[in-house]
Every structure is written in structure tokens, then in C-alpha cells.
C-alpha positions as CSV (number, residue, x, y, z in Angstrom):
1,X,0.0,0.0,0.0
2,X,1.3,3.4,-0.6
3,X,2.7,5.2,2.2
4,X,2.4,9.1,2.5
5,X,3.9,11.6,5.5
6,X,1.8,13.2,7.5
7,X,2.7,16.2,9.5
8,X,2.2,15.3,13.3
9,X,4.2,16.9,16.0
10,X,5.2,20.8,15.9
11,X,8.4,22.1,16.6
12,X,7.3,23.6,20.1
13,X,6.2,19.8,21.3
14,X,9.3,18.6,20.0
15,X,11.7,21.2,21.4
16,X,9.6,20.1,24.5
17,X,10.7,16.8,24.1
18,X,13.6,17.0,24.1
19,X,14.8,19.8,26.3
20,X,12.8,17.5,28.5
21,X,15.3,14.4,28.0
22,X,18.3,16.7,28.7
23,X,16.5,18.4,32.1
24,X,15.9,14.7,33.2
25,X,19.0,13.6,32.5
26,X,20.9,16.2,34.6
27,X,18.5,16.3,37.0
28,X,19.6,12.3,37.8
29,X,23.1,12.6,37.5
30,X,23.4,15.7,39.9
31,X,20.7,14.5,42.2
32,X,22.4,11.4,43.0
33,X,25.9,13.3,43.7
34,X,23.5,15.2,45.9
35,X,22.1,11.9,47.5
36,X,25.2,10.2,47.6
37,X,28.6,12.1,46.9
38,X,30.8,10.2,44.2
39,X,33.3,12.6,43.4
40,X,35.6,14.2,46.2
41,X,37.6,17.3,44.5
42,X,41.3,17.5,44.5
43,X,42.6,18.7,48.2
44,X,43.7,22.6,47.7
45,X,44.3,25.4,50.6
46,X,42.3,27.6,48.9
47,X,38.2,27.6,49.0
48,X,37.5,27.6,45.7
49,X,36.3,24.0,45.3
50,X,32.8,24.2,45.8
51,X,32.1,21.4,43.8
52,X,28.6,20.2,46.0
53,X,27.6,23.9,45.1
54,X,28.5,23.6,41.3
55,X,26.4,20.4,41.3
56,X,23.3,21.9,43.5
57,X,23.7,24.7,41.3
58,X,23.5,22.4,37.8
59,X,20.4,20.9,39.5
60,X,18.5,23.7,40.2
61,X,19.2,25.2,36.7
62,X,17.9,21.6,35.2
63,X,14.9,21.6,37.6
64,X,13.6,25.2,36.4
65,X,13.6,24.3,33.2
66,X,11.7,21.0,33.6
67,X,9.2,23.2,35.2
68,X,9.2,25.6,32.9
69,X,9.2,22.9,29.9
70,X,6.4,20.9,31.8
71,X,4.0,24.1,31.9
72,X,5.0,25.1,28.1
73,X,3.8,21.6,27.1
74,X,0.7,21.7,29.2
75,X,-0.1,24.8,27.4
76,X,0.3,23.4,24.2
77,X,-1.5,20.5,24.8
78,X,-4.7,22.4,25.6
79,X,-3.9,25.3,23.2
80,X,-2.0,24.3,20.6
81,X,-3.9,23.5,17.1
82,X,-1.2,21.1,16.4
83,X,-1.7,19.7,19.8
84,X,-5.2,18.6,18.3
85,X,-3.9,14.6,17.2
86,X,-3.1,14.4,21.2
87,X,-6.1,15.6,22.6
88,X,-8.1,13.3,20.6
89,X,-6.3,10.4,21.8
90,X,-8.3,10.4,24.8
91,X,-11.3,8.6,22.6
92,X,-9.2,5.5,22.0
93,X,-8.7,5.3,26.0
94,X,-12.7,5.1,26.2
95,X,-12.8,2.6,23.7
96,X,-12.3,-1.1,25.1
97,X,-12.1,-2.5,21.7
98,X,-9.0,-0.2,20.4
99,X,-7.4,-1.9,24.1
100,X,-8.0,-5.2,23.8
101,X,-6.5,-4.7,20.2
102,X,-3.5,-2.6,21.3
103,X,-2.2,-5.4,24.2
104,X,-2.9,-8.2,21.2
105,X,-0.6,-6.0,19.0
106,X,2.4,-5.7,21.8
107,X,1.9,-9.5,21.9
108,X,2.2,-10.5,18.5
109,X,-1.1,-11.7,18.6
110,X,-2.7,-9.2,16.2
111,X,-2.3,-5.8,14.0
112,X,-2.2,-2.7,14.9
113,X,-5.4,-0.8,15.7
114,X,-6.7,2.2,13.8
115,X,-6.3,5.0,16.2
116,X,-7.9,8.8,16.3
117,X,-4.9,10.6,17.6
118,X,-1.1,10.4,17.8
119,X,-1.1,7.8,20.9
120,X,-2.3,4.4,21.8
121,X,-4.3,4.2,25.2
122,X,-1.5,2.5,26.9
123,X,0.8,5.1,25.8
124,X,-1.6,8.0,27.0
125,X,-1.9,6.3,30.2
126,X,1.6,5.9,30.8
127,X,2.3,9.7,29.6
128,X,-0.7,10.6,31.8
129,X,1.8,8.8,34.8
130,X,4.6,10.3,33.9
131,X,3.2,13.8,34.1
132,X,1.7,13.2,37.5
133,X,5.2,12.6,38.2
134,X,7.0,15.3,37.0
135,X,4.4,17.6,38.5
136,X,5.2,15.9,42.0
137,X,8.9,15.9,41.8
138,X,8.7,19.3,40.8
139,X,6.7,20.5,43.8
140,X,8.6,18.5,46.2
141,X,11.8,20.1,44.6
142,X,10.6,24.0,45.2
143,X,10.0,23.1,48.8
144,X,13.6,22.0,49.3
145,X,14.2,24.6,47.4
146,X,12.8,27.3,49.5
147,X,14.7,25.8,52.3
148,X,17.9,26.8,50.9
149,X,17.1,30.2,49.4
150,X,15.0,32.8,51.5
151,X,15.2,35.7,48.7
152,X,13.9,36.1,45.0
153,X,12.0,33.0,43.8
154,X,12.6,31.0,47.2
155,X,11.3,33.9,49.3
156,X,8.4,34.6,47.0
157,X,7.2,30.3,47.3
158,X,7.9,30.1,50.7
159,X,5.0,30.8,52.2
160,X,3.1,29.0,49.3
161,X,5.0,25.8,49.5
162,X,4.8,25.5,53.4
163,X,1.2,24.1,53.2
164,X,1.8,21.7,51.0
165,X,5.3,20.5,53.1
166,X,2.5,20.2,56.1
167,X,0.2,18.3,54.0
168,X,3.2,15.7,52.8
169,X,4.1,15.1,56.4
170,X,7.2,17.5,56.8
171,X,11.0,18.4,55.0
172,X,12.2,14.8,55.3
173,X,9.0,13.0,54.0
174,X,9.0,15.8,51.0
175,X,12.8,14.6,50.2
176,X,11.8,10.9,50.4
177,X,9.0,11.3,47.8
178,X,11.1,13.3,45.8
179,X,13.5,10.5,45.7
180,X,11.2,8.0,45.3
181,X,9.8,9.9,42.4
182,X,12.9,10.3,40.9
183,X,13.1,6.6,40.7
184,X,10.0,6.4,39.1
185,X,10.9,8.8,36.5
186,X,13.7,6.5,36.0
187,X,11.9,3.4,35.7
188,X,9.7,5.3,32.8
189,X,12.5,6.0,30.7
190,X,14.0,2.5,29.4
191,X,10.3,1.0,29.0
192,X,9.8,4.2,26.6
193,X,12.7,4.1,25.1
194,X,11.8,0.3,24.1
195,X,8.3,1.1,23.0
196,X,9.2,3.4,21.1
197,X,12.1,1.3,19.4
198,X,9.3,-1.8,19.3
199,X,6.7,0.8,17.8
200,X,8.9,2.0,14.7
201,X,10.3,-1.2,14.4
202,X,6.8,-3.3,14.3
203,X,4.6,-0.1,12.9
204,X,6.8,0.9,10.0
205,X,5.7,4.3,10.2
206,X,9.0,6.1,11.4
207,X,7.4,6.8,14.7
208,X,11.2,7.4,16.1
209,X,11.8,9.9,13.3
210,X,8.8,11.9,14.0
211,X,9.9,13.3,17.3
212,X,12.8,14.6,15.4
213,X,11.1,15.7,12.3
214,X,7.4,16.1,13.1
215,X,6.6,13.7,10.0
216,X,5.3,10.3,10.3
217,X,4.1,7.1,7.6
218,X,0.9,6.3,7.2
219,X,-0.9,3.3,4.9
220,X,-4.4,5.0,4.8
221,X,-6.0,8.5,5.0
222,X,-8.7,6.9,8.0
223,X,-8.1,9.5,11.0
């Protein structure tokens, strides 16, 4: 059958995407040196190697731009025109018969199902996840965050992010969850690196190109 691109994700979710990846990634590296100092700088009389600082500063940098990437790609997904093939994804979750089709398709058991938007309904519910996640160690990082810095942004959320510290069950429950969070976030990343690998592999449709260039394959005009 004759194949034809279709335009599907704009620059601004891609750009999303990706600035994403790299936020995540420093976020883990520096939040374990954080958690669990691996690197002791080189012994010198003078106090210049403030290298716990350099990675709490790294950190912080990486965190305010997940948060600032996370609300960017809320906003598209509600505003965005583009954004449309996500939002429409949310049918196929309704639909039990686009499931029970999707799960025989991961198991080799059937093709793949004709879907309404850019995502199947187990990839929508895992995104879904993901976000909850990245909204939660994003709040618990500003309230260590306003612990360390009482001016500018950390003055300005102090009194905001209090609260919510109460509500979690104080400052060292609030770093557990953020660490167990992190985890999670972890955890997400190899099983959607696979999918996605199993998706463009199994689909044909350069689904691992389209993150990249916003183009996809498709078989049929049926959307």
C-alpha cells in the first residue's frame, strides 16, 4: 500500500521533548551526587572548590527548566492547534475495543489498531503517569528549594509551599517522595525508550523519526 507523510508533532512539542530528555538527564546525574557524593575534589588550601555547590547549582538550573518545559507543554496541549492529534487520543482510552487490540498487537497476537490521535491508550496512560510525576517531583523540589534560598524565587514560594510540606508530612518526607519519584521517573525512561524502538520497528511508520522531524508514515487516510 502506498505510504504518505503526515505532519504530526510541531516544533514547540518537539523542542519540549527534548529539552525535557536533557532536564531529566541532569536532573539524575546531579541529584544522585547530591544523595550520595561520588566525586571528592582534589585537596587545595584555597576555597575555591565548591564542587557540591556547582552540582546543587547544575540541579537547580535543570529543575527550572523542567518546570518551565512541563507548563510550556501543558499549554500546548490544551492550546496548541497542532496539539489537536493528542487531545483526541483520549477517545481510543474510552474505547475497550481499540485496548483489547493494542495489548494483542504488543503481543504478536494481532495488528495494529486504527487509532484517532497520535497515541495508543496504553501510551496516553503511561504519559498521563509520567506527568503526575514530573508535577510531583517538581513541587517537592521547590519546597527543598525554599529551604535553601529565603530571597527572590525562594522567598516569593515560601509561604506558598509550606502548606503543602505540612500536608506531605514535613522536610524529610518531602525529600523521600522526591527521591522515590525520581526513581519512578527512571523506571519510565528504558520502558519508553523500548516502546518506542518496538513501535517503529513493528509499525513501520517512522514513529522514532517523528519526534525529530514532526513527520510520520501512514498506509491509509482513515483518521
Amino acid at each position: 500500500m502506498k505510504r504518505y507523510t503526515e505532519f504530526e508533532f510541531s516544533a514547540g512539542l518537539r523542542w519540549t521533548h527534548w529539552l525535557r530528555a536533557l532536564a531529566i538527564f541532569v536532573l539524575i546525574v546531579t541529584g544522585f551526587y547530591l544523595a550520595y557524593v561520588f566525586i571528592v575534589p582534589a585537596a587545595s588550601d584555597e576555597p575555591v572548590l565548591f564542587l557540591n555547590a556547582k552540582f546543587r547549582m547544575w540541579h537547580e538550573i535543570a529543575g527550572f527548566l523542567l518546570i518551565a518545559v512541563t507548563i510550556f507543554k501543558g499549554y500546548l496541549f490544551i492550546i496548541d492547534r497542532q496539539s489537536y492529534k493528542e487531545r483526541i487520543a483520549f477517545m481510543d482510552i474510552l474505547n475497550p475495543k481499540v485496548w483489547f487490540q493494542q495489548i494483542k498487537y504488543y503481543l504478536f497476537m494481532g495488528k495494529h489498531p486504527e487509532l484517532r490521535g497520535a497515541y495508543n491508550p496504553l501510551q496516553f496512560v503511561a504519559y498521563i503517569g509520567l506527568y503526575a510525576m514530573l508535577i510531583l517531583v517538581s513541587l517537592t523540589g521547590l519546597i527543598l528549594y525554599v529551604h535553601a534560598y529565603h530571597s527572590g524565587v525562594g522567598g516569593a514560594l515560601y509561604d506558598y509551599m509550606r502548606p503543602i510540606e505540612a500536608m506531605m508530612g514535613g522536610l524529610a518526607m518531602v525529600r523521600e517522595i522526591h527521591h522515590i519519584t525520581m526513581w519512578g521517573i527512571m523506571l519510565f525512561i528504558p520502558v519508553h525508550i523500548y516502546m518506542a524502538i518496538f513501535n517503529s520497528i513493528m509499525g513501520k511508520e517512522g514513529s522514532m523519526d517523528s519526534i525529530i522531524s514532526g513527520y510520520r508514515y501512514n498506509k491509509s487516510n482513515k483518521h
